[in-house]
PDB file of N, CA, C and O in Angstrom, chain B, residues numbered from 101:
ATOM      1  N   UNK B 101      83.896  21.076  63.504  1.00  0.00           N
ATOM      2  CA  UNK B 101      82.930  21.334  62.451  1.00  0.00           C
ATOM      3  C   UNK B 101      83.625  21.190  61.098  1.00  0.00           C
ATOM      4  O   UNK B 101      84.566  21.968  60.938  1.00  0.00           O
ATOM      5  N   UNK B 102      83.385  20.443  60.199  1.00  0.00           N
ATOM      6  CA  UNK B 102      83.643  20.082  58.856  1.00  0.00           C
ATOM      7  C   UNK B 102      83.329  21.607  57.963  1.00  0.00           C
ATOM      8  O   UNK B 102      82.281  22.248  57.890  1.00  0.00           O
ATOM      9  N   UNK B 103      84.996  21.934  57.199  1.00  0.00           N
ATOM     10  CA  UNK B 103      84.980  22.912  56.237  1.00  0.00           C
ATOM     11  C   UNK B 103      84.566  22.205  55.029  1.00  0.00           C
ATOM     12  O   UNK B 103      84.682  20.982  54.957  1.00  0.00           O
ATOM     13  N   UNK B 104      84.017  23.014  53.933  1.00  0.00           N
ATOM     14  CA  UNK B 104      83.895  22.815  52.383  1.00  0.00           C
ATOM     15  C   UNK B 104      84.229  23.763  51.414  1.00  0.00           C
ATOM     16  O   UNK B 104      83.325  24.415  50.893  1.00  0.00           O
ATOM     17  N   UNK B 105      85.335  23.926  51.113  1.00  0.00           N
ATOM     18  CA  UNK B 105      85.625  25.027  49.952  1.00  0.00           C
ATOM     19  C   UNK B 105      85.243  24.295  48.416  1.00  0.00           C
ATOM     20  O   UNK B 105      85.228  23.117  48.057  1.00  0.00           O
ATOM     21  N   UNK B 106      85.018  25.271  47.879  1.00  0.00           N
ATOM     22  CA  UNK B 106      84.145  24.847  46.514  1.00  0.00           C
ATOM     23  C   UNK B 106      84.868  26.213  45.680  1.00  0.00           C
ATOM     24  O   UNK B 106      84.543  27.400  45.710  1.00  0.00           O
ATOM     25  N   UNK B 107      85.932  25.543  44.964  1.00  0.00           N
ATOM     26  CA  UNK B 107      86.689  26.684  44.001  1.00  0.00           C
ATOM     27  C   UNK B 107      85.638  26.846  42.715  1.00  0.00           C
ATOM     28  O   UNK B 107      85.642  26.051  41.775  1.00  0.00           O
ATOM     29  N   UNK B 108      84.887  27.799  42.793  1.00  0.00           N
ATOM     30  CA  UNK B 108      83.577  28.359  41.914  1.00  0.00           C
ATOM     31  C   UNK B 108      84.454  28.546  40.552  1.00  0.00           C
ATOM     32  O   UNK B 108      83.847  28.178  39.546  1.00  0.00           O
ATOM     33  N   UNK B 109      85.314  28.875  40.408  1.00  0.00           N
ATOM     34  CA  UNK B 109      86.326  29.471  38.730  1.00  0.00           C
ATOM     35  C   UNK B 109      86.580  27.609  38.606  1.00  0.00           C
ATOM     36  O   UNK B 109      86.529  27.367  37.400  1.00  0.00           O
ATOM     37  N   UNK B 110      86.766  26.593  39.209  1.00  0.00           N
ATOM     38  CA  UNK B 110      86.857  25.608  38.618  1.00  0.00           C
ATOM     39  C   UNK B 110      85.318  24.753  38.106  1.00  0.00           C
ATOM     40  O   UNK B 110      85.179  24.075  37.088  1.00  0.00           O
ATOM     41  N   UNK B 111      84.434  25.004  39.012  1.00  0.00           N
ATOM     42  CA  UNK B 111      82.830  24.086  39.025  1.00  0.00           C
ATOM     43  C   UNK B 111      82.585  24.358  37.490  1.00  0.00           C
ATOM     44  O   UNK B 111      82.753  25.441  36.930  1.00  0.00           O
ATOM     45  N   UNK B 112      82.272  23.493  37.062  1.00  0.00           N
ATOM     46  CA  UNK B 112      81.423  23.269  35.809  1.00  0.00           C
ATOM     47  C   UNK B 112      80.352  23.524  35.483  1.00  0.00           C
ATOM     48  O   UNK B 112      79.873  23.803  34.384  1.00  0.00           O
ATOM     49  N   UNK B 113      79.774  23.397  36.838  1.00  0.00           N
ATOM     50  CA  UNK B 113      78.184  23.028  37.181  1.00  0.00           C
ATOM     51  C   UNK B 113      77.434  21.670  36.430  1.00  0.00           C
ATOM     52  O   UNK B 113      76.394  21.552  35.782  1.00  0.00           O
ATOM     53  N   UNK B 114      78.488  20.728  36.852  1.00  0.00           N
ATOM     54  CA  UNK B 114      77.777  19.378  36.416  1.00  0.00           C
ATOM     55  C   UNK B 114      76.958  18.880  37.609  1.00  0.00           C
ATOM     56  O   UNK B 114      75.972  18.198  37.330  1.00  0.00           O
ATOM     57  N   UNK B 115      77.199  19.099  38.786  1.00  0.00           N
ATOM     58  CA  UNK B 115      75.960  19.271  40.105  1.00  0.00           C
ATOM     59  C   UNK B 115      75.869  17.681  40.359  1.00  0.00           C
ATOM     60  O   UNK B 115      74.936  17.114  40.929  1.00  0.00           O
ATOM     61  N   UNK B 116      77.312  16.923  39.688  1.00  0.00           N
ATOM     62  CA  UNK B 116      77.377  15.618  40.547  1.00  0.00           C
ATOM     63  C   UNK B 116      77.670  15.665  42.270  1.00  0.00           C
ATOM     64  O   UNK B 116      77.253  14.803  43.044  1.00  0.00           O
ATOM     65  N   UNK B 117      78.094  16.297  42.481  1.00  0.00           N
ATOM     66  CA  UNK B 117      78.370  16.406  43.915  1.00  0.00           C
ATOM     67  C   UNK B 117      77.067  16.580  44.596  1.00  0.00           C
ATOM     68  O   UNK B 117      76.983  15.920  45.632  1.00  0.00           O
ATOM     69  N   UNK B 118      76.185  17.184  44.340  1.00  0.00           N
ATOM     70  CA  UNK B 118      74.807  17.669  44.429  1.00  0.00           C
ATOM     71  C   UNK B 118      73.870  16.508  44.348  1.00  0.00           C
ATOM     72  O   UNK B 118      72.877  16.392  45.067  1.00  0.00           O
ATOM     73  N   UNK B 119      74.111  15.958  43.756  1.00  0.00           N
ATOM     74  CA  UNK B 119      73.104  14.235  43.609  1.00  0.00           C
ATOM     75  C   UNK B 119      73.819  13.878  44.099  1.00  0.00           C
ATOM     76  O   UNK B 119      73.484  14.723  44.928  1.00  0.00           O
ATOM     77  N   UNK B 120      75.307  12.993  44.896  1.00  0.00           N
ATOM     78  CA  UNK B 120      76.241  12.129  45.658  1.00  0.00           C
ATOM     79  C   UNK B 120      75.882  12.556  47.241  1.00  0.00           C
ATOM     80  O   UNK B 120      75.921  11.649  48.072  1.00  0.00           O
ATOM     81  N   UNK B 121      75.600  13.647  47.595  1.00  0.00           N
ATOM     82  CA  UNK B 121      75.965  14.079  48.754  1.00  0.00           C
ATOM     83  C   UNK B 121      74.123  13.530  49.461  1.00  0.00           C
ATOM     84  O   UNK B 121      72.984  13.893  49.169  1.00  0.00           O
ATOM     85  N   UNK B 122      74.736  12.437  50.548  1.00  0.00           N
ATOM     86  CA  UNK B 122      73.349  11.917  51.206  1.00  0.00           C
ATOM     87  C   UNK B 122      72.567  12.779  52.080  1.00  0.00           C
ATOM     88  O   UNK B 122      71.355  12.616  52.214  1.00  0.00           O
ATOM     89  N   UNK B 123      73.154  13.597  52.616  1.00  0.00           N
ATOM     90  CA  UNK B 123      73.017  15.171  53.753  1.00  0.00           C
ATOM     91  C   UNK B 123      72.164  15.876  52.794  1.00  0.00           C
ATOM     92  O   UNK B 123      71.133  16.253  53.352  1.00  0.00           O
ATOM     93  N   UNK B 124      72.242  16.331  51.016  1.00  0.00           N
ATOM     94  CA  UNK B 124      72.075  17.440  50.703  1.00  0.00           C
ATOM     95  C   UNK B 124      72.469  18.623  51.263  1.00  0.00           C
ATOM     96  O   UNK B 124      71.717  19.571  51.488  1.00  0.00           O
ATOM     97  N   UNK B 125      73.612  18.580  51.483  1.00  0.00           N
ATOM     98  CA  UNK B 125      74.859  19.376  52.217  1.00  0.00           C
ATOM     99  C   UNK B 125      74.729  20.825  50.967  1.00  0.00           C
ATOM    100  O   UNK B 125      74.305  21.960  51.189  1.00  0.00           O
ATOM    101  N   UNK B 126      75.278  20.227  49.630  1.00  0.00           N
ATOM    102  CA  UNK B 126      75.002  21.431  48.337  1.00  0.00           C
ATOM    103  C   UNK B 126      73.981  21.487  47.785  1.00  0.00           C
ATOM    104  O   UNK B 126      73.067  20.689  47.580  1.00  0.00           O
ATOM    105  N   UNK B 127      74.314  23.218  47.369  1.00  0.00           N
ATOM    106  CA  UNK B 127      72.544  22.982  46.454  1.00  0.00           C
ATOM    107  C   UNK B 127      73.532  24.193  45.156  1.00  0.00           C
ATOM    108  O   UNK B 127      74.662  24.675  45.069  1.00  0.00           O
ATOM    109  N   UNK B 128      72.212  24.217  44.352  1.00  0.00           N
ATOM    110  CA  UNK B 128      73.183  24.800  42.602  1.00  0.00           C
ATOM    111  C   UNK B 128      72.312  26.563  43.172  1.00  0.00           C
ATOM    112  O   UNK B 128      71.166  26.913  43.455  1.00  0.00           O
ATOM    113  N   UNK B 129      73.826  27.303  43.083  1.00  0.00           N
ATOM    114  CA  UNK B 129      73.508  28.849  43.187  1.00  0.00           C
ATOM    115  C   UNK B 129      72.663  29.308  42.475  1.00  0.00           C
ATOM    116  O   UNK B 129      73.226  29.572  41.413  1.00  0.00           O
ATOM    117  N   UNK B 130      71.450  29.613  42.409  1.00  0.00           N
ATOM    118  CA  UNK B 130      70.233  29.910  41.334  1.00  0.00           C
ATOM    119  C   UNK B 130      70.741  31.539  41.311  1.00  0.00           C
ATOM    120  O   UNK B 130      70.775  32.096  40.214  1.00  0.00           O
ATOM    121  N   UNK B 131      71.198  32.414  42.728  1.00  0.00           N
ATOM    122  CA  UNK B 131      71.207  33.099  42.301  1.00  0.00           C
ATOM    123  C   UNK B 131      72.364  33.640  41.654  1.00  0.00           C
ATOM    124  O   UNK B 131      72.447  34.867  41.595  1.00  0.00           O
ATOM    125  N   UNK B 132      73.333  32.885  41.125  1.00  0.00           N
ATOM    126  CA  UNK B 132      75.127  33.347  40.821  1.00  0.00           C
ATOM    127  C   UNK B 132      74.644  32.705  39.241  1.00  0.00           C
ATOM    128  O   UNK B 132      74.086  31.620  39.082  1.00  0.00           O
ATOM    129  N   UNK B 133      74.959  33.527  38.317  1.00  0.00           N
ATOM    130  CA  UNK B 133      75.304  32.670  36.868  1.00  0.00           C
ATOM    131  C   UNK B 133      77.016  33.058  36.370  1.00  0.00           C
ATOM    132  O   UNK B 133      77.643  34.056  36.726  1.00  0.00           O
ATOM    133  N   UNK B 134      77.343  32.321  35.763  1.00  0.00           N
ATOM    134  CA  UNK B 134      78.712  32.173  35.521  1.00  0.00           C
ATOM    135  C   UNK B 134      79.571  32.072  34.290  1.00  0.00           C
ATOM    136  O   UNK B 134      79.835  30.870  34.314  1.00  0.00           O
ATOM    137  N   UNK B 135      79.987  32.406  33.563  1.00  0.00           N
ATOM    138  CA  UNK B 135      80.534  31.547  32.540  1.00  0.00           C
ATOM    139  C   UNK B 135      79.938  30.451  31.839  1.00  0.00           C
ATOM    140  O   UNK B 135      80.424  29.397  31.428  1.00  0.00           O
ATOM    141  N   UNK B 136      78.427  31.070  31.776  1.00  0.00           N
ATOM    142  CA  UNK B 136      77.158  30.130  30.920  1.00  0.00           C
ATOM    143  C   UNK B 136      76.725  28.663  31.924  1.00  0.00           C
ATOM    144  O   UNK B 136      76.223  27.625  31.493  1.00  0.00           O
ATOM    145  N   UNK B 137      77.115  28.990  33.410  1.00  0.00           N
ATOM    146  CA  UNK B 137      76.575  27.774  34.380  1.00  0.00           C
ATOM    147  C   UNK B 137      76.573  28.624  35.817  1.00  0.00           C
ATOM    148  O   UNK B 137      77.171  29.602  36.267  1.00  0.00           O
ATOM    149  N   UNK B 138      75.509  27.647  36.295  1.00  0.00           N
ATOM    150  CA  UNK B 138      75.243  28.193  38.046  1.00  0.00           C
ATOM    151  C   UNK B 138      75.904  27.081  38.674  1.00  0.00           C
ATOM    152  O   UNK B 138      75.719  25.868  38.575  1.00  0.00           O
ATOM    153  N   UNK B 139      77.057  28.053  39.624  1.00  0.00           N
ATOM    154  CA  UNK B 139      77.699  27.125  40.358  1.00  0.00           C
ATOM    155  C   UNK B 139      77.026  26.357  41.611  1.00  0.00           C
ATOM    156  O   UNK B 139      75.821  26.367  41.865  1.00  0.00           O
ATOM    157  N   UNK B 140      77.993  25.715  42.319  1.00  0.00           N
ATOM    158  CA  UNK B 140      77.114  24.983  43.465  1.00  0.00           C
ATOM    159  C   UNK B 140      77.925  25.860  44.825  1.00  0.00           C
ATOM    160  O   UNK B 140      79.054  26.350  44.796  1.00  0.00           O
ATOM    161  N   UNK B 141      76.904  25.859  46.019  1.00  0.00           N
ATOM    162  CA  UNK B 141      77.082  26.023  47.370  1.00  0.00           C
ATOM    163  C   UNK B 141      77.030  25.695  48.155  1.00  0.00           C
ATOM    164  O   UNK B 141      76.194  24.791  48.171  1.00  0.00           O
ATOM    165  N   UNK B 142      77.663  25.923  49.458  1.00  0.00           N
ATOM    166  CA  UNK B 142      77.528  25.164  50.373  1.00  0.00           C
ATOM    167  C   UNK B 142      75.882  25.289  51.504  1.00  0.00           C
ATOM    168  O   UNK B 142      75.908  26.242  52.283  1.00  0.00           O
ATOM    169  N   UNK B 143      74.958  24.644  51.542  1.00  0.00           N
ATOM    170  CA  UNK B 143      73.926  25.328  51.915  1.00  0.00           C
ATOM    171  C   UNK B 143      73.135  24.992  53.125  1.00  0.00           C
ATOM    172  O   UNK B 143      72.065  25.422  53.556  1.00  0.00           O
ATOM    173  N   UNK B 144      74.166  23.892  53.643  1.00  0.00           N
ATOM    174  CA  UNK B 144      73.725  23.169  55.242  1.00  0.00           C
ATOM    175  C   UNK B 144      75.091  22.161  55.572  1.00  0.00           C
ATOM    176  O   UNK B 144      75.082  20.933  55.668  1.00  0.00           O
ATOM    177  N   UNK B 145      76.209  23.052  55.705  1.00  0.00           N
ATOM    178  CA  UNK B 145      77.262  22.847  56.105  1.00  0.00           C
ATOM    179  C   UNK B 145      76.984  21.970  57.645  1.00  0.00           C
ATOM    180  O   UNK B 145      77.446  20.843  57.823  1.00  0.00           O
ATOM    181  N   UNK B 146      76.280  22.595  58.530  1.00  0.00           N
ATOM    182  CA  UNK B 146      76.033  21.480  59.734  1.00  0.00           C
ATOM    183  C   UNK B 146      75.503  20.531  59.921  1.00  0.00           C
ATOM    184  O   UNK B 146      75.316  19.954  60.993  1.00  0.00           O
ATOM    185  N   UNK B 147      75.030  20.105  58.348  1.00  0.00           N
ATOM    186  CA  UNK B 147      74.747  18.439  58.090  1.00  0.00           C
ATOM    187  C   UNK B 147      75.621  17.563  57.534  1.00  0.00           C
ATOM    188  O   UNK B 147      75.315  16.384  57.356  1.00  0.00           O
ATOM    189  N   UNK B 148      76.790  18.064  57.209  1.00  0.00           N
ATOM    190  CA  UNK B 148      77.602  17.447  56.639  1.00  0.00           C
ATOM    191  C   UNK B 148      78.402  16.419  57.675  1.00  0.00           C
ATOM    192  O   UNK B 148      78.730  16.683  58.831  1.00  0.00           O
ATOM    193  N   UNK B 149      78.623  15.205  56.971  1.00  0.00           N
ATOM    194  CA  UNK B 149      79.333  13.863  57.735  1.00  0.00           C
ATOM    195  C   UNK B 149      80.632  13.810  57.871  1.00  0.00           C
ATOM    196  O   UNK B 149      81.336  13.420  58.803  1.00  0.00           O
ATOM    197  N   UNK B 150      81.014  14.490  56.252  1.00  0.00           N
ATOM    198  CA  UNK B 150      82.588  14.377  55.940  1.00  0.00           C
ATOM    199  C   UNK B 150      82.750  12.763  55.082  1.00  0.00           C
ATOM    200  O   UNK B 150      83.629  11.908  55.185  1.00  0.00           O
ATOM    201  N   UNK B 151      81.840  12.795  54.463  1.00  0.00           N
ATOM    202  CA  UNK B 151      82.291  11.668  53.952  1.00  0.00           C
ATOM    203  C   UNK B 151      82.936  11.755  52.665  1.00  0.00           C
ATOM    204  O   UNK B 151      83.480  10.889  51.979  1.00  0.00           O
ATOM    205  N   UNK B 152      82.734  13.155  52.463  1.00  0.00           N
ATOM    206  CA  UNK B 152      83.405  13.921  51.297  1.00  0.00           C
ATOM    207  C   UNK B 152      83.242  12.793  49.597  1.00  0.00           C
ATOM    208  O   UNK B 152      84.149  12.690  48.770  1.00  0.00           O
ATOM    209  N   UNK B 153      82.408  12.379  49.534  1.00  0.00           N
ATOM    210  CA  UNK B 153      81.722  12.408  47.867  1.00  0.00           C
ATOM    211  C   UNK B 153      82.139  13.115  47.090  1.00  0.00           C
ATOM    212  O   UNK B 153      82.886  12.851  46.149  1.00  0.00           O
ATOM    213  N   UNK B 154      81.551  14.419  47.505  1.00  0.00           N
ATOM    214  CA  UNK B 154      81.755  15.576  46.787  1.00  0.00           C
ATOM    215  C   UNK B 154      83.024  15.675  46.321  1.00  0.00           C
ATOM    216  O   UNK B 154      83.310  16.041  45.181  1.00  0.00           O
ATOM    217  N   UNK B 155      84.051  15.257  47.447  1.00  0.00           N
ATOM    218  CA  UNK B 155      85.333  15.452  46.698  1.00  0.00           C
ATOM    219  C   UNK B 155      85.652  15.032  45.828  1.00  0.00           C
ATOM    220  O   UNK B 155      86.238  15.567  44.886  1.00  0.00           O
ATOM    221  N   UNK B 156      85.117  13.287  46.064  1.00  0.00           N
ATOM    222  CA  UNK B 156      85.962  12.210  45.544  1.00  0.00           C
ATOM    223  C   UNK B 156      85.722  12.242  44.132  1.00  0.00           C
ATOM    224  O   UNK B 156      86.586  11.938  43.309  1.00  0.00           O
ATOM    225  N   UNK B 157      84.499  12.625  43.826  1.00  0.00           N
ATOM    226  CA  UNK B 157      83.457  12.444  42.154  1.00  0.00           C
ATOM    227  C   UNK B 157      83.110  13.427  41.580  1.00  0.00           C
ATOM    228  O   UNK B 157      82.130  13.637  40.865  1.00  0.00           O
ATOM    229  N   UNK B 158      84.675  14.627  42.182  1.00  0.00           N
ATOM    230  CA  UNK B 158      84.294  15.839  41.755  1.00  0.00           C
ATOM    231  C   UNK B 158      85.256  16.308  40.410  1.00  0.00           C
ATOM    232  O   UNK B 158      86.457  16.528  40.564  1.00  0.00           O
ATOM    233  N   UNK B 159      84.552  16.439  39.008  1.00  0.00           N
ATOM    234  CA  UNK B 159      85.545  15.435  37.747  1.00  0.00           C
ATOM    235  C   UNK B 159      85.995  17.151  37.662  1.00  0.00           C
ATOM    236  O   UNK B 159      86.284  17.582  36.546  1.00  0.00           O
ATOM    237  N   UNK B 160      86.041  18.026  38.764  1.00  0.00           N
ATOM    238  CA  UNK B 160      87.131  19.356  38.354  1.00  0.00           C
ATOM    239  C   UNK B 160      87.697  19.608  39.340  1.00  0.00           C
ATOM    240  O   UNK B 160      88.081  20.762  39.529  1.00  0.00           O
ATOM    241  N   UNK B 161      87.972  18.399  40.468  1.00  0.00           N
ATOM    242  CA  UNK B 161      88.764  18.891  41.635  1.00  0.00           C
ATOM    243  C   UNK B 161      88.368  20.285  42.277  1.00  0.00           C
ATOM    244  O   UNK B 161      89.244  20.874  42.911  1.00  0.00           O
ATOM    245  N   UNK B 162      87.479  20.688  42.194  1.00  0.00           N
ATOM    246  CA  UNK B 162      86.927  21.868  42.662  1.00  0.00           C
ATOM    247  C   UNK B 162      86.336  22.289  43.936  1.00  0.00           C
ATOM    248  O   UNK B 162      85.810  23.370  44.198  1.00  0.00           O
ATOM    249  N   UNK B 163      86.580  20.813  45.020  1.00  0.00           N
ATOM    250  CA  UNK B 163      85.737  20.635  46.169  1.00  0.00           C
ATOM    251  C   UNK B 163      86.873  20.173  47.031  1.00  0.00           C
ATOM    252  O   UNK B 163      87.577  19.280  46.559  1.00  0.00           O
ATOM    253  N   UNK B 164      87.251  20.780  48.582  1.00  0.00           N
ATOM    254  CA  UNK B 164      88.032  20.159  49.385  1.00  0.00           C
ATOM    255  C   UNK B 164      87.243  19.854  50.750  1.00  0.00           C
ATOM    256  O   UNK B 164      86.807  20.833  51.356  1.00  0.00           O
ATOM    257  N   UNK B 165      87.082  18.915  51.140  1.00  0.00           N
ATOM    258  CA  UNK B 165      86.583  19.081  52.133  1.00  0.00           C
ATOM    259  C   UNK B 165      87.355  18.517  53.444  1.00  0.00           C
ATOM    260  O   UNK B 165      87.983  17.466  53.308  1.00  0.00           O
ATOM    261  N   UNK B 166      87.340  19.182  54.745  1.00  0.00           N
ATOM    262  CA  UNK B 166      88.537  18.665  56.011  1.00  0.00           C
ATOM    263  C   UNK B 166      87.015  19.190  57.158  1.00  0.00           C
ATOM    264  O   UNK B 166      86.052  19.945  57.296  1.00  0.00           O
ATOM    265  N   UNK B 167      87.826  18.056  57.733  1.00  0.00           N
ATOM    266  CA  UNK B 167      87.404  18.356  59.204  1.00  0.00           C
ATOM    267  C   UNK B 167      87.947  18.413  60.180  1.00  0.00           C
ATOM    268  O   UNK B 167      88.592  17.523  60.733  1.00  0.00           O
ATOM    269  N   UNK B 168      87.704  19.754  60.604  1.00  0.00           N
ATOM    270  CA  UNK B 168      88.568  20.698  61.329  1.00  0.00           C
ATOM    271  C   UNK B 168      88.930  20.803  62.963  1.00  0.00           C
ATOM    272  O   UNK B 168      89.765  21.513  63.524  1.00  0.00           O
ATOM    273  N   UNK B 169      87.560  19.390  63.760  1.00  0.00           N
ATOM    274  CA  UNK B 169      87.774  18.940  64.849  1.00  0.00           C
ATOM    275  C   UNK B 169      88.460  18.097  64.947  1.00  0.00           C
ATOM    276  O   UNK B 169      88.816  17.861  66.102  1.00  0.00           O
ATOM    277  N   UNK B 170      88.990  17.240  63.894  1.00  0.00           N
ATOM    278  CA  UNK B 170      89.912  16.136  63.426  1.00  0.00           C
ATOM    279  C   UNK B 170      90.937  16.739  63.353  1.00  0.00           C
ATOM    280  O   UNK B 170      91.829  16.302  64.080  1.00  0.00           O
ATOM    281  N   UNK B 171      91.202  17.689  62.681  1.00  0.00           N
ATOM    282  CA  UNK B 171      92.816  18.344  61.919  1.00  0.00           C
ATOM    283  C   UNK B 171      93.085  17.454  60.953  1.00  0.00           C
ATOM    284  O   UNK B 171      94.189  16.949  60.750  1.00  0.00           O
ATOM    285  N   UNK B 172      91.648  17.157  60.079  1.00  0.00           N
ATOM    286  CA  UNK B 172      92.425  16.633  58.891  1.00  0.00           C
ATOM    287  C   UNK B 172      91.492  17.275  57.890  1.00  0.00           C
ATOM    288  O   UNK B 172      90.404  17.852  57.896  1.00  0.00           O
ATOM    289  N   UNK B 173      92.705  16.795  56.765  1.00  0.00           N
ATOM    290  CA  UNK B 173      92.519  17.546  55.810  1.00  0.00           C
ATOM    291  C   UNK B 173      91.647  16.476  54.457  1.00  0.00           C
ATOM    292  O   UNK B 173      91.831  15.270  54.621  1.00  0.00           O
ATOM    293  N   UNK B 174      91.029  16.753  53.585  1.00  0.00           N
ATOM    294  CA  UNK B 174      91.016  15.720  52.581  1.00  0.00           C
ATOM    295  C   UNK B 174      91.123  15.893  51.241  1.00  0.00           C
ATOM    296  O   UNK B 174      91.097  14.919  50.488  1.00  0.00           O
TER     297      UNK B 174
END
């Protein structure tokens, strides 16, 4: 099963990962506000492919994603 950590003290809440991700894997925390932004979550982790977007176009490095039946990391 594919992990997603999402370091919330880094997210911006620019919610590109959120439009990239074809699953709609994340969605934006409506209920968390932050440092004047709502971060993003993970909100259907068992749709996720691992094709990790999220990581790649994530402009605060704030997203890791591995899959963990693999033993890899990304």
């Amino acid at each position: 099963m594919p992990n997603i950590e999402i370091n919330r003290d880094w997210c911006k809440g620019c919610y590109i990962c959120v439009d990239v991700c074809p699953r709609k894997v994340l969605e934006i925390d409506q209920t968390t506000f932050q440092k004047g932004r709502h971060p993003v979550l993970v909100a259907h982790l068992e749709d996720c492919t691992v094709c990790r977007q999220c990581e790649l176009l994530c402009p605060d490095l704030a997203i890791v994603v591995s899959d963990n039946s693999k033993g890899e990391v990304g």
